[in-house]
N, C-alpha and C positions, 0 to 999 in steps of 0.2 A: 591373481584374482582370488581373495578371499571370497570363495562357497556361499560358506555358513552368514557371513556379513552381508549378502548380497541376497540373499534368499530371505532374511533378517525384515531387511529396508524393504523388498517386495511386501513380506506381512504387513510391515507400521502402514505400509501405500494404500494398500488394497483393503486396513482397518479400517483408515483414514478418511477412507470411499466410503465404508458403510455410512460412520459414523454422519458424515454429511448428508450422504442421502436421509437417517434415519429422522435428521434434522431439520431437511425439506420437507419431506413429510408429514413431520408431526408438527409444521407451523403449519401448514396449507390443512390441516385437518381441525385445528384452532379454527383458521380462519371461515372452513365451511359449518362450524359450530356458532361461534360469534364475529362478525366483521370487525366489532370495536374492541376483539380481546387483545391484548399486547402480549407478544411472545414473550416479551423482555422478563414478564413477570409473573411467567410458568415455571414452577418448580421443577419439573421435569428437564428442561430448558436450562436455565442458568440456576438451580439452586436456590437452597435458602436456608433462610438461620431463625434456628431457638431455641433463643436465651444465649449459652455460649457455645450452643454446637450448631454450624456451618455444614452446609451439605452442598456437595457440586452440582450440576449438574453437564448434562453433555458436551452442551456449549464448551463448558472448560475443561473437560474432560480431551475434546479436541482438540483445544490451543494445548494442551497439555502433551498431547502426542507431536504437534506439529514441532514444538520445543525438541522433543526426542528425537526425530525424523533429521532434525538439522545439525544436531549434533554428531548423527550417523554421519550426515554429508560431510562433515571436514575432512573426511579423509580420502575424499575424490577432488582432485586438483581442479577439475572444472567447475567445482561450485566457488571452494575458496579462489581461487583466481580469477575468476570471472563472474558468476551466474549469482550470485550473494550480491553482488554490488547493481543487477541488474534492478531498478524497481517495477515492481509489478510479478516479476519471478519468485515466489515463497518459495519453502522447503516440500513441499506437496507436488508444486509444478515440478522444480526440479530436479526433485528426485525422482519421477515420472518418467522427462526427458532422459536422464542419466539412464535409468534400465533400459527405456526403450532403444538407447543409442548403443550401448556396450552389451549388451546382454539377451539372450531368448532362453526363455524356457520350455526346454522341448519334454513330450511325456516320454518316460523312460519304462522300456520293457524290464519288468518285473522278473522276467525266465535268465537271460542274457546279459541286462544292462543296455540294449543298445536302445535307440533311437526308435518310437514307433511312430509310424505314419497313420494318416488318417483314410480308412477304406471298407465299403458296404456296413456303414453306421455302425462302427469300431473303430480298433485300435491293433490294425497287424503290424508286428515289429517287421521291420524290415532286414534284418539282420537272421534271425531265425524262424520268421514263421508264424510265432507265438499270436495267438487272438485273444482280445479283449473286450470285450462288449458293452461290460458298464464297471464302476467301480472308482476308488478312488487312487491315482493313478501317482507316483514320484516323479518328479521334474529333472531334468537335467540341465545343466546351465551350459549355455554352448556363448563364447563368445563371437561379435559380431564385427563385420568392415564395411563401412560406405564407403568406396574410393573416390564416388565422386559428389556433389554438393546435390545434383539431378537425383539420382540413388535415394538419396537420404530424403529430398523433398517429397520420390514415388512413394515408397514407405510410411512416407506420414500421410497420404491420401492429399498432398495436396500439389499433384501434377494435375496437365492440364490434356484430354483428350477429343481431339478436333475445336480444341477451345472451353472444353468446358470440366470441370471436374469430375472424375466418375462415381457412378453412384450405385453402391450396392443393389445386384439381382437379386431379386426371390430364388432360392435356389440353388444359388450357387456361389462360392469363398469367396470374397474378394481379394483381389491381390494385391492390398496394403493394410496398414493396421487401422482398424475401428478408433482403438484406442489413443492413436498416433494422431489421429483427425479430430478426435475428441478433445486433446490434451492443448490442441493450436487453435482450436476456438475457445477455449478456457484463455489459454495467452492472449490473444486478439480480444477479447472482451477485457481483460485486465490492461491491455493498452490505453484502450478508449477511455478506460475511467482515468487515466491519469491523467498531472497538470498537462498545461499547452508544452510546457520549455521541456518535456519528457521526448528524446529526440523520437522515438519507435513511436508515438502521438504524434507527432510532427510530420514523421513519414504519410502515417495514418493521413494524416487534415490535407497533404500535399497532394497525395494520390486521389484523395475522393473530389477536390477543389479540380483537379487537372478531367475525372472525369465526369462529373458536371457540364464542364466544358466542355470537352469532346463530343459528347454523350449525349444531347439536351432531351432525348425517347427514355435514357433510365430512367426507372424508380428512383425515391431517394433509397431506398434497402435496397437495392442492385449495387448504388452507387459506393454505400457502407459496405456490402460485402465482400466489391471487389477492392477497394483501399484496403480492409482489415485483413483479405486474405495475403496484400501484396506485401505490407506489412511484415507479416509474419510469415514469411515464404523470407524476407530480408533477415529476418531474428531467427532461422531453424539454418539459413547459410554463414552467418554469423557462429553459431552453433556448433555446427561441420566442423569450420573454419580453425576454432579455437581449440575444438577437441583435438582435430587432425593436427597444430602445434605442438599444444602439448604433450604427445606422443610423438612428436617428431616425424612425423608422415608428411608426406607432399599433400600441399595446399594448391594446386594448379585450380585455375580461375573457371569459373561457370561460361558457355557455351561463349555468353555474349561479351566475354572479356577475352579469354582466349585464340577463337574463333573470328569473332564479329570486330575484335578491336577496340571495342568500347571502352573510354576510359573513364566513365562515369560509375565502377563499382565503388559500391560503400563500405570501408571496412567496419571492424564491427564494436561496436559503442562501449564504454565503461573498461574496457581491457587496455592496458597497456604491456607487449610482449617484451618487453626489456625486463619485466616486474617480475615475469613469471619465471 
């Protein structure tokens, strides 16, 4: 595990982040200015030219990063083997997935080096003591294991408790990632825009047509949220599935294969394991 390359691709993500939001932003601030102004042909936005000099703007400034971000990725097996060939997966998504799956960054005590924990609105190491209160603190890169497909779907906040997803207290951590949750509704919205013949679209139209039916009291937005969730709950086991290959880990089956006998799992789309 290249450190430095890995803490690298964190920055280009997290630029990546601003640079988008800076970009929501300053359309939607257009649009509270004038309704009929067109982004397209804001200077600040995409640039402009005079006479022979050419100026960027953000817009390209970000496809410029995403260009860079994907380059960083060839040298993670799971994008060139798999996640590249995925449509509707950019270099943004997954490179996103990738850190969130291999990697944490934990704060690192500044006295010691070890490991600080979070406690009475600080930062006491847990190794010596040490307290921290505010400041700007060094990351440690601790590598990570889902053993199993359940694991990795808790983690991304999209397990299900008494049936229903759980939903951040006022108050208090939640025990999965914000960002993990964030990054599979980013995915599930990129499903739905794609063609019909897009199979992870397919799943999509299958599952929300199956609860339609079942269902006839949903909403149609119940009915979309729970296809797009299941969806993508198929594309983050598919995920597991691939990474846990190619590092040669045991791939043992989700509850309902395993367990239950079901022989209707789906392996997982665009990959072929002979290739890799």
């Amino acid at each position: 595990m290249d450190q430095d390359m890995v803490k690298f691709l964190n920055y280009q993500l997290k630029t990546y982040e601003g640079l988008n939001k800076l970009i929501v932003q300053t359309k939607n601030r257009l649009a509270a200015l004038n309704q009929d102004m067109d982004p397209k042909h804001n200077d600040f936005l995409n640039g402009s030219v005079s006479g022979r000099t050419k100026k960027i703007g953000v817009e390209q400034i970000k496809e410029r990063l995403s260009r860079e971000i994907e380059k960083g990725l060839a040298t993670f097996d799971i994008w060139t083997d798999w996640l590249d060939r995925v449509p509707g997966i950019g270099p943004y998504t997954g490179g996103s997935l990738i850190l969130l799956y291999y990697y944490a960054f934990m704060p690192e005590c500044p006295k010691c080096g070890g490991v600080e924990i979070e406690k009475d609105k600080g930062l006491t190491c847990n190794t010596c003591g040490h307290q921290i209160k505010d400041g700007c603190l060094s990351h440690k890169l601790v590598a990570r294991e889902f053993r199993t497909v359940s694991s990795w779907w808790s983690f991304l906040g999209l397990h299900t408790v008494d049936g229903v997803k759980p939903k951040r207290q006022k108050g208090k951590p939640a025990n999965w990632s914000a960002r993990g949750r964030q990054i599979s509704w980013q995915i599930g919205e990129g499903f739905v825009k794609c063609g019909a013949d897009h199979p992870y679209r397919q799943l999509y139209d299958q599952r929300k047509a199956r609860h339609q039916r079942k269902n006839p009291d949903w909403t149609k937005g119940h009915c979309h949220n729970a296809a797009k969730n299941e969806a993508v709950k198929i594309f983050q086991s598919h995920f597991w599935h691939v990474a846990r290959s190619l590092a040669g880990l045991s791939t043992e089956g989700p509850y309902a294969q395993d367990v239950l006998k079901h022989n209707h799992i789906i392996p997982p789309y665009f990959w072929e394991p002979s290739s890799s």
